[in-house]
N, C-alpha and C positions, 0 to 999 in steps of 0.2 A: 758654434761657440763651444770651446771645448770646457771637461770639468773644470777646471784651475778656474778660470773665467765664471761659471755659473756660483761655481762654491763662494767667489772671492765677492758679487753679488748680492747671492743669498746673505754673505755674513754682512753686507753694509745693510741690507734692508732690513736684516732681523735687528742688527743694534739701534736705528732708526725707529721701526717699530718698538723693542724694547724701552727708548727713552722714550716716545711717547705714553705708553702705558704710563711711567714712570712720575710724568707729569701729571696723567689723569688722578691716579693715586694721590699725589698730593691734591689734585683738585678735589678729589671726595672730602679728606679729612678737615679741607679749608671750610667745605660747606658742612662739612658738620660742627667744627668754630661757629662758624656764623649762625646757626641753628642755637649753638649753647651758650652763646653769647645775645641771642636774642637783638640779630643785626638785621637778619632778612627783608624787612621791611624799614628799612631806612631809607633805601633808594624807592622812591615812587613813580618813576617814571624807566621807560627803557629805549635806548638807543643804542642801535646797535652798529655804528659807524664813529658817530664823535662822543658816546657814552665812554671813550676810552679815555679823554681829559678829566682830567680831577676836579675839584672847585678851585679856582687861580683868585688870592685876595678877596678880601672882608664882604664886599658888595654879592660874588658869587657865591660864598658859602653861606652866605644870610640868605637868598634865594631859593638854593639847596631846601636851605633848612624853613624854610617858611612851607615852602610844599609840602614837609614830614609833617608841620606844624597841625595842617590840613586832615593828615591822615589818621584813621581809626584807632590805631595804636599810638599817636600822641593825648588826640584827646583822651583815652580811656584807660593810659595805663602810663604813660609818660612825659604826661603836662606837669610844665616848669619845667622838664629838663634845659641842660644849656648846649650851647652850641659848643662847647672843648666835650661836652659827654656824648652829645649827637655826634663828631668828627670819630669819638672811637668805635661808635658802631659803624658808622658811615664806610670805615676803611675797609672793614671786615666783609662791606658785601661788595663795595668797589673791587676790592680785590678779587674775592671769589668770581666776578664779572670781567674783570678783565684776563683772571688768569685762565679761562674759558676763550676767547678772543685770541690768546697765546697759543692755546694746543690747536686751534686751526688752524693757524699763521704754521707751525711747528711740524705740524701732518701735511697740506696741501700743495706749500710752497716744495718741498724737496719732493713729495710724491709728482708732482710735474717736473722735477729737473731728473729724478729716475726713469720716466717713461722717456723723455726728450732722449734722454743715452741709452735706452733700450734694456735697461739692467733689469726693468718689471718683466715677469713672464705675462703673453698676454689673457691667458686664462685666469690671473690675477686681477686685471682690470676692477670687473664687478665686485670681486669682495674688497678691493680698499678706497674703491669709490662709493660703496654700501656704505663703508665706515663713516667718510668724512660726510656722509648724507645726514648720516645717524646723528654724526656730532651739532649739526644742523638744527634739527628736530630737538637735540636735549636745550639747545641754546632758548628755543619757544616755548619746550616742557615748562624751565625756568621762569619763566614770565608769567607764564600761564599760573603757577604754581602763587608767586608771590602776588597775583592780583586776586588770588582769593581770599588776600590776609589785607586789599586795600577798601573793600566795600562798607560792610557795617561791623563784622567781626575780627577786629585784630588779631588773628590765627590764620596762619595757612592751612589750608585742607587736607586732612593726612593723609587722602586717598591722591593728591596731586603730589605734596612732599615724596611716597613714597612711587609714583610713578617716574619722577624725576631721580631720584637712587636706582631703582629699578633700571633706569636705562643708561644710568651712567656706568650700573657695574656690569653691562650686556659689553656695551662700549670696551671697558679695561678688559673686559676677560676675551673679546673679540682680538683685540690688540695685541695682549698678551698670547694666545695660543697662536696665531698669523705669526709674530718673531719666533715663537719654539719654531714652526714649520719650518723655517727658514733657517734658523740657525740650530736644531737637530734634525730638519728633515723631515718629508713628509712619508719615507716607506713604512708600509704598513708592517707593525712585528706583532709576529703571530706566537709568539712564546709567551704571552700571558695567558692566561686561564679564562677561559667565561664569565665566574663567578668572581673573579679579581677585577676583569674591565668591570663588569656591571656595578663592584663593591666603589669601584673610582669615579665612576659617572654616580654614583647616586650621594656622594660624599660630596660633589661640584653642587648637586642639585639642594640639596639637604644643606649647605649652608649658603646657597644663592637666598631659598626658602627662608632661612634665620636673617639672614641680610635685610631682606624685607620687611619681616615680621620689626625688625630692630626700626625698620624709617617709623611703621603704625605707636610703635613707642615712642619714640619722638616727637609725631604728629601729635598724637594726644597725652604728652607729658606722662607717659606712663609711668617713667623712671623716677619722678618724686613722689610717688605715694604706694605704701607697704616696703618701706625698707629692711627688711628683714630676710635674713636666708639661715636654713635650706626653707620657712616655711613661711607661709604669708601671713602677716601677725597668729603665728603660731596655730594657722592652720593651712593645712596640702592644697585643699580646693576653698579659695577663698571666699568669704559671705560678699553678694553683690556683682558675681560673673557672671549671670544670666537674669541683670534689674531691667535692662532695655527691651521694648516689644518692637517689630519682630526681632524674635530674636538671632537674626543672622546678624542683625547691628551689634549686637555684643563683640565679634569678632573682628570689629573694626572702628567701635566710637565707644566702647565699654573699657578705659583702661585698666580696668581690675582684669579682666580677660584677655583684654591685649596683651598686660605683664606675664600673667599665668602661661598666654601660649607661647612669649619666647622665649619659657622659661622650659617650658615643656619641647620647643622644637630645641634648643639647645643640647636638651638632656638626650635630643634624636641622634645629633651630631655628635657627640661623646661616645654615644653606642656604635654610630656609625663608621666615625674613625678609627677605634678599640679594633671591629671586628673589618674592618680593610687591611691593620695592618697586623694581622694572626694570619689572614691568610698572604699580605705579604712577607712573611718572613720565610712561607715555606719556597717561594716562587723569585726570591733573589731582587726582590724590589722592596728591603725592608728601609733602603736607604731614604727614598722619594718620600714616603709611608712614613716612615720616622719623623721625617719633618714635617709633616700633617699634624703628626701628635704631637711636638712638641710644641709647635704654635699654637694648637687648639687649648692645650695646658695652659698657654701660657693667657691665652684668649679669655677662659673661663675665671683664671683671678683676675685678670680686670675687671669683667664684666660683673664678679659678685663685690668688688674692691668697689666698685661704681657704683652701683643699685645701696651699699649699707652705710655709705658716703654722701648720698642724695645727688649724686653726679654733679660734682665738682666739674669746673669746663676740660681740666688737665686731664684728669682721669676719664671721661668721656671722649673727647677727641681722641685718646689711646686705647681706647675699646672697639673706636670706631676704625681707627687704623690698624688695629687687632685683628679684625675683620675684614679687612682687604687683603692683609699678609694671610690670613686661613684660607682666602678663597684663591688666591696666589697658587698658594700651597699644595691645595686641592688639583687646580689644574695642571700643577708640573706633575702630578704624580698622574694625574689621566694620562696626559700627554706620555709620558717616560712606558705608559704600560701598552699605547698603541701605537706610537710613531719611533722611528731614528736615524738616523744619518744615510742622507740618499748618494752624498755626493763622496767617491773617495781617490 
Protein backbone atom coordinates (compact mmCIF):
# COMPACT_ATOMS: atom_id res chain seq x y z
CA UNK A 1 0.00 0.00 0.00
CA UNK A 2 1.69 2.97 -1.00
CA UNK A 3 1.54 6.50 1.16
CA UNK A 4 -1.25 8.36 -0.84
CA UNK A 5 -3.34 5.05 0.27
CA UNK A 6 -2.15 4.74 4.00
CA UNK A 7 -2.56 8.75 4.62
CA UNK A 8 -5.92 8.83 2.75
CA UNK A 9 -6.98 6.01 5.48
CA UNK A 10 -5.49 7.30 8.39
CA UNK A 11 -7.43 10.57 7.46
CA UNK A 12 -11.04 8.49 7.14
CA UNK A 13 -10.24 6.75 10.45
CA UNK A 14 -9.07 9.70 12.42
CA UNK A 15 -12.38 11.69 11.30
CA UNK A 16 -14.31 8.71 12.31
CA UNK A 17 -12.57 8.43 15.59
CA UNK A 18 -12.81 12.17 15.79
CA UNK A 19 -16.76 12.17 15.60
CA UNK A 20 -16.86 9.56 17.90
CA UNK A 21 -15.12 11.43 20.67
CA UNK A 22 -17.47 13.99 19.51
CA UNK A 23 -20.44 12.32 20.50
CA UNK A 24 -19.02 10.99 23.80
CA UNK A 25 -18.50 14.63 24.63
CA UNK A 26 -21.89 15.34 24.28
CA UNK A 27 -22.77 12.14 25.96
CA UNK A 28 -20.84 13.48 29.19
CA UNK A 29 -22.55 16.87 29.39
CA UNK A 30 -26.06 15.02 28.75
CA UNK A 31 -25.25 13.04 31.91
CA UNK A 32 -24.34 15.73 33.78
CA UNK A 33 -28.07 17.30 32.70
CA UNK A 34 -29.47 14.52 34.08
CA UNK A 35 -27.41 14.58 37.25
CA UNK A 36 -28.68 18.56 37.67
CA UNK A 37 -31.87 17.95 36.66
CA UNK A 38 -32.21 15.11 39.18
CA UNK A 39 -33.47 12.63 36.26
CA UNK A 40 -31.15 9.68 37.01
CA UNK A 41 -33.45 7.72 38.67
CA UNK A 42 -36.49 7.88 36.91
CA UNK A 43 -35.86 4.91 34.84
CA UNK A 44 -35.90 1.83 37.22
CA UNK A 45 -35.23 -0.79 35.26
CA UNK A 46 -32.59 -1.46 32.40
CA UNK A 47 -32.69 -3.05 29.08
CA UNK A 48 -30.50 -3.14 27.20
CA UNK A 49 -31.91 -4.36 23.65
CA UNK A 50 -35.74 -3.06 23.51
CA UNK A 51 -34.90 -0.24 26.66
CA UNK A 52 -34.44 1.74 23.17
CA UNK A 53 -38.46 2.24 22.67
CA UNK A 54 -39.98 4.99 24.64
CA UNK A 55 -43.39 4.62 26.46
CA UNK A 56 -46.04 4.48 23.16
CA UNK A 57 -49.59 5.95 24.71
CA UNK A 58 -51.42 6.45 28.11
CA UNK A 59 -51.45 2.73 29.35
CA UNK A 60 -47.42 2.50 28.83
CA UNK A 61 -46.47 5.55 30.32
CA UNK A 62 -48.75 4.91 33.49
CA UNK A 63 -46.72 1.57 33.69
CA UNK A 64 -43.46 3.48 33.39
CA UNK A 65 -44.43 5.59 35.90
CA UNK A 66 -46.10 3.34 38.53
CA UNK A 67 -42.51 1.55 38.85
CA UNK A 68 -40.91 5.15 39.66
CA UNK A 69 -43.92 5.29 41.79
CA UNK A 70 -42.29 2.30 43.68
CA UNK A 71 -39.04 3.74 43.88
CA UNK A 72 -37.10 5.43 46.98
CA UNK A 73 -36.88 8.64 45.36
CA UNK A 74 -40.63 8.81 44.82
CA UNK A 75 -41.72 7.92 47.92
CA UNK A 76 -39.09 10.26 49.89
CA UNK A 77 -38.72 12.98 47.88
CA UNK A 78 -41.19 13.13 45.07
CA UNK A 79 -44.58 11.88 46.07
CA UNK A 80 -47.54 13.48 44.19
CA UNK A 81 -45.52 14.30 41.51
CA UNK A 82 -47.35 13.91 37.97
CA UNK A 83 -46.80 12.00 35.06
CA UNK A 84 -46.23 15.50 32.52
CA UNK A 85 -43.31 16.20 35.54
CA UNK A 86 -42.20 12.40 35.72
CA UNK A 87 -42.07 12.47 31.32
CA UNK A 88 -39.57 15.49 31.78
CA UNK A 89 -37.23 13.70 33.79
CA UNK A 90 -38.08 10.51 32.33
CA UNK A 91 -36.51 12.00 28.84
CA UNK A 92 -33.41 13.26 30.39
CA UNK A 93 -32.25 9.68 31.35
CA UNK A 94 -34.07 7.98 28.32
CA UNK A 95 -32.03 9.95 26.32
CA UNK A 96 -28.58 9.89 28.08
CA UNK A 97 -29.53 5.82 27.75
CA UNK A 98 -29.97 5.73 24.49
CA UNK A 99 -27.58 8.21 23.34
CA UNK A 100 -24.92 5.60 24.91
CA UNK A 101 -26.63 2.75 22.65
CA UNK A 102 -25.71 5.29 19.61
CA UNK A 103 -21.98 5.63 20.00
CA UNK A 104 -21.83 1.68 19.89
CA UNK A 105 -23.95 1.57 16.96
CA UNK A 106 -21.47 4.73 15.62
CA UNK A 107 -18.02 3.00 16.77
CA UNK A 108 -18.63 -0.89 15.88
CA UNK A 109 -20.59 -0.91 12.92
CA UNK A 110 -17.92 1.23 10.54
CA UNK A 111 -14.99 -0.24 12.80
CA UNK A 112 -16.09 -3.80 11.02
CA UNK A 113 -16.78 -2.20 7.51
CA UNK A 114 -12.89 -0.72 7.97
CA UNK A 115 -11.26 -3.96 8.92
CA UNK A 116 -13.50 -5.80 6.00
CA UNK A 117 -11.58 -3.24 3.43
CA UNK A 118 -8.35 -3.50 5.16
CA UNK A 119 -7.93 0.24 5.85
CA UNK A 120 -7.22 -0.83 9.94
CA UNK A 121 -3.59 -1.44 10.30
CA UNK A 122 -3.39 -4.68 12.18
CA UNK A 123 -1.37 -3.81 15.13
CA UNK A 124 -4.41 -1.46 15.60
CA UNK A 125 -6.85 -4.33 16.24
CA UNK A 126 -6.32 -4.49 20.18
CA UNK A 127 -6.55 -0.79 20.96
CA UNK A 128 -10.01 -0.08 19.08
CA UNK A 129 -11.49 -3.28 20.03
CA UNK A 130 -10.16 -2.39 23.94
CA UNK A 131 -12.15 0.68 23.13
CA UNK A 132 -15.44 -0.60 22.18
CA UNK A 133 -15.02 -3.31 25.20
CA UNK A 134 -14.50 -0.35 27.31
CA UNK A 135 -17.73 1.34 25.98
CA UNK A 136 -19.32 -1.99 27.18
CA UNK A 137 -18.15 -2.01 30.65
CA UNK A 138 -19.36 1.97 31.07
CA UNK A 139 -22.91 0.86 29.70
CA UNK A 140 -23.03 -1.67 33.25
CA UNK A 141 -20.86 1.03 35.32
CA UNK A 142 -24.16 2.87 34.55
CA UNK A 143 -26.51 0.64 35.97
CA UNK A 144 -24.51 -0.27 38.44
CA UNK A 145 -24.26 3.32 39.42
CA UNK A 146 -28.06 4.02 39.30
CA UNK A 147 -29.26 0.99 41.40
CA UNK A 148 -27.59 2.39 44.15
CA UNK A 149 -29.96 5.31 44.16
CA UNK A 150 -33.01 2.40 43.82
CA UNK A 151 -32.58 0.49 47.28
CA UNK A 152 -33.41 2.49 50.43
CA UNK A 153 -31.55 5.82 49.77
CA UNK A 154 -32.61 7.82 46.96
CA UNK A 155 -28.85 9.03 46.04
CA UNK A 156 -26.44 7.35 43.90
CA UNK A 157 -23.20 6.53 45.27
CA UNK A 158 -20.64 9.16 44.63
CA UNK A 159 -17.96 6.55 44.58
CA UNK A 160 -19.99 4.61 41.63
CA UNK A 161 -21.36 8.35 40.03
CA UNK A 162 -17.71 9.11 39.83
CA UNK A 163 -16.43 5.80 38.72
CA UNK A 164 -18.89 6.07 35.81
CA UNK A 165 -17.17 9.74 34.78
CA UNK A 166 -13.99 8.23 35.51
CA UNK A 167 -14.42 5.89 32.68
CA UNK A 168 -16.14 7.81 30.42
CA UNK A 169 -13.56 10.49 30.22
CA UNK A 170 -10.64 7.44 29.90
CA UNK A 171 -13.07 6.53 26.89
CA UNK A 172 -13.06 10.26 25.12
CA UNK A 173 -9.61 10.95 25.87
CA UNK A 174 -8.63 7.30 24.46
CA UNK A 175 -10.57 8.25 21.32
CA UNK A 176 -9.48 11.52 21.07
CA UNK A 177 -5.62 10.91 21.13
CA UNK A 178 -6.18 7.18 18.58
CA UNK A 179 -7.75 10.25 15.84
CA UNK A 180 -4.67 12.75 16.67
CA UNK A 181 -2.37 9.49 15.80
CA UNK A 182 -4.03 9.14 12.92
CA UNK A 183 -4.62 12.25 11.45
CA UNK A 184 -1.22 13.97 12.89
CA UNK A 185 0.72 10.90 12.99
CA UNK A 186 2.32 8.72 15.17
CA UNK A 187 6.31 9.81 14.79
CA UNK A 188 7.85 10.47 17.56
CA UNK A 189 9.27 14.39 17.71
CA UNK A 190 12.00 14.75 19.63
CA UNK A 191 12.16 18.70 19.64
CA UNK A 192 10.34 19.21 22.86
CA UNK A 193 12.16 19.36 25.97
CA UNK A 194 11.89 16.87 28.96
CA UNK A 195 10.64 19.41 31.25
CA UNK A 196 7.82 20.49 28.50
CA UNK A 197 6.61 16.74 27.87
CA UNK A 198 6.43 16.09 31.50
CA UNK A 199 4.76 19.93 32.20
CA UNK A 200 1.90 18.26 29.35
CA UNK A 201 1.45 14.97 30.86
CA UNK A 202 0.95 16.26 34.09
CA UNK A 203 -1.38 19.07 32.98
CA UNK A 204 -3.67 15.85 31.18
CA UNK A 205 -3.27 14.25 34.64
CA UNK A 206 -3.83 17.30 36.91
CA UNK A 207 -7.09 18.07 35.32
CA UNK A 208 -8.25 14.19 34.63
CA UNK A 209 -7.52 14.41 38.81
CA UNK A 210 -10.01 17.83 38.96
CA UNK A 211 -12.41 15.97 36.66
CA UNK A 212 -13.05 13.49 39.18
CA UNK A 213 -12.76 15.34 42.30
CA UNK A 214 -15.85 17.56 40.30
CA UNK A 215 -18.18 13.82 39.93
CA UNK A 216 -17.39 13.48 44.31
CA UNK A 217 -18.97 17.04 44.19
CA UNK A 218 -21.81 15.97 42.53
CA UNK A 219 -22.18 12.86 44.19
CA UNK A 220 -22.54 14.51 47.33
CA UNK A 221 -24.17 17.91 46.45
CA UNK A 222 -21.20 19.67 47.28
CA UNK A 223 -21.76 22.49 45.03
CA UNK A 224 -24.95 23.87 47.10
CA UNK A 225 -23.48 24.53 50.26
CA UNK A 226 -20.75 27.46 51.01
CA UNK A 227 -21.42 29.51 48.04
CA UNK A 228 -18.90 31.97 48.50
CA UNK A 229 -15.38 32.61 46.82
CA UNK A 230 -12.38 33.14 46.90
CA UNK A 231 -13.21 32.03 50.70
CA UNK A 232 -15.50 29.45 52.40
CA UNK A 233 -17.96 31.55 54.43
CA UNK A 234 -15.19 33.86 54.76
CA UNK A 235 -12.78 31.44 55.80
CA UNK A 236 -9.58 29.53 53.57
CA UNK A 237 -9.88 26.22 55.48
CA UNK A 238 -13.38 25.66 56.22
CA UNK A 239 -15.09 24.73 59.90
CA UNK A 240 -16.44 20.97 59.58
CA UNK A 241 -13.59 19.43 56.78
CA UNK A 242 -12.33 16.80 59.00
CA UNK A 243 -16.18 16.23 61.24
CA UNK A 244 -16.18 12.52 59.77
CA UNK A 245 -14.20 9.62 61.70
CA UNK A 246 -12.18 7.86 60.02
CA UNK A 247 -11.03 10.40 58.76
CA UNK A 248 -10.13 9.26 55.15
CA UNK A 249 -14.18 9.46 54.73
CA UNK A 250 -13.84 13.21 54.86
CA UNK A 251 -12.17 13.00 51.38
CA UNK A 252 -14.92 11.47 49.92
CA UNK A 253 -18.48 11.68 51.97
CA UNK A 254 -17.45 15.00 53.84
CA UNK A 255 -18.80 17.73 51.21
CA UNK A 256 -17.22 20.55 53.05
CA UNK A 257 -13.89 18.67 52.07
CA UNK A 258 -14.88 17.44 49.03
CA UNK A 259 -15.64 21.38 47.89
CA UNK A 260 -12.43 22.57 49.54
CA UNK A 261 -10.36 19.95 47.58
CA UNK A 262 -11.68 20.83 44.13
CA UNK A 263 -11.22 24.04 44.92
CA UNK A 264 -7.63 23.32 45.92
CA UNK A 265 -6.94 20.79 42.99
CA UNK A 266 -8.22 23.58 40.69
CA UNK A 267 -5.94 26.09 42.07
CA UNK A 268 -3.19 22.88 40.96
CA UNK A 269 -4.28 23.19 37.50
CA UNK A 270 -4.00 27.14 37.12
CA UNK A 271 -0.49 26.80 38.56
CA UNK A 272 -0.12 24.01 36.28
CA UNK A 273 -1.23 25.44 33.16
CA UNK A 274 0.57 29.10 33.88
CA UNK A 275 3.92 27.22 34.21
CA UNK A 276 3.43 24.75 30.91
CA UNK A 277 2.92 27.44 29.06
CA UNK A 278 6.26 29.93 30.19
CA UNK A 279 8.08 27.10 29.24
CA UNK A 280 5.99 26.82 26.05
CA UNK A 281 6.76 29.94 24.81
CA UNK A 282 10.44 29.47 24.91
CA UNK A 283 10.14 26.07 22.85
CA UNK A 284 7.76 27.25 19.93
CA UNK A 285 4.51 25.45 21.16
CA UNK A 286 2.97 28.50 22.81
CA UNK A 287 0.20 28.12 20.22
CA UNK A 288 -1.15 24.42 21.63
CA UNK A 289 -0.29 25.90 25.33
CA UNK A 290 -2.20 28.94 24.68
CA UNK A 291 -5.19 27.28 24.11
CA UNK A 292 -4.93 25.23 27.39
CA UNK A 293 -5.00 28.58 29.07
CA UNK A 294 -7.48 30.16 27.50
CA UNK A 295 -10.05 27.42 28.03
CA UNK A 296 -8.83 26.88 31.57
CA UNK A 297 -9.76 30.95 31.95
CA UNK A 298 -12.45 30.50 30.65
CA UNK A 299 -13.28 27.14 32.73
CA UNK A 300 -12.55 28.85 36.15
CA UNK A 301 -15.33 31.68 35.55
CA UNK A 302 -17.74 29.24 35.14
CA UNK A 303 -16.94 27.17 37.75
CA UNK A 304 -16.80 30.21 40.45
CA UNK A 305 -20.04 31.73 38.16
CA UNK A 306 -21.58 28.29 39.26
CA UNK A 307 -20.49 27.56 43.01
CA UNK A 308 -21.86 31.76 43.89
CA UNK A 309 -25.02 30.90 41.68
CA UNK A 310 -25.89 27.56 43.57
CA UNK A 311 -25.51 25.75 40.29
CA UNK A 312 -28.03 26.66 38.20
CA UNK A 313 -28.55 23.50 35.71
CA UNK A 314 -27.38 26.01 32.47
CA UNK A 315 -24.33 27.12 34.23
CA UNK A 316 -23.36 23.68 35.60
CA UNK A 317 -23.82 21.62 32.49
CA UNK A 318 -21.35 24.51 31.03
CA UNK A 319 -18.80 24.03 33.65
CA UNK A 320 -19.05 20.46 33.05
CA UNK A 321 -18.55 20.89 29.44
CA UNK A 322 -15.92 23.45 30.34
CA UNK A 323 -14.16 20.59 31.39
CA UNK A 324 -14.13 18.30 28.75
CA UNK A 325 -13.05 21.22 26.40
CA UNK A 326 -9.84 21.76 29.18
CA UNK A 327 -9.10 18.11 29.04
CA UNK A 328 -9.40 18.27 25.03
CA UNK A 329 -7.16 20.83 25.27
CA UNK A 330 -4.74 19.34 27.41
CA UNK A 331 -4.26 16.33 25.29
CA UNK A 332 -3.71 18.38 21.93
CA UNK A 333 -0.99 20.10 23.57
CA UNK A 334 0.49 16.57 24.83
CA UNK A 335 -0.07 15.21 21.64
CA UNK A 336 1.49 18.31 19.43
CA UNK A 337 4.65 18.11 21.95
CA UNK A 338 5.35 14.16 21.19
CA UNK A 339 3.85 13.02 17.91
CA UNK A 340 3.52 14.45 14.01
CA UNK A 341 2.98 13.62 10.76
CA UNK A 342 4.21 10.24 9.68
CA UNK A 343 2.94 10.10 6.33
CA UNK A 344 4.12 12.55 3.36
Amino acid sequence: MNRNYQYQHAFVLGCWLLFCAAVVYIMIVVGGITRLTQSGLSMVEWDPIMGIIPPIGEAQWMDVFNKYRQSPEYIKINAGMSLDAFKNIFYWEYGHRVLGRVIGLIYFVPLIFFIVRGMVPKDWYARLFGLFILGGLQGLMGWYMVKSGLVDIPHVSQYRLTAHLGLALVIFAAMLWFAMDFLRGETRANHASSAYLKATAWVVIIVFVMMLSGGFVAGTKAGYIINTFPTMNGEWIPAGWLSLQPAWRNLFENPVMVQFLHRSIAVLVFISVITGFVLAISERFKTAMGVVLAVMLVQVSLGISALVMKVPVALGAAHQAGAVALLTAALYAAHVARKGRQYS
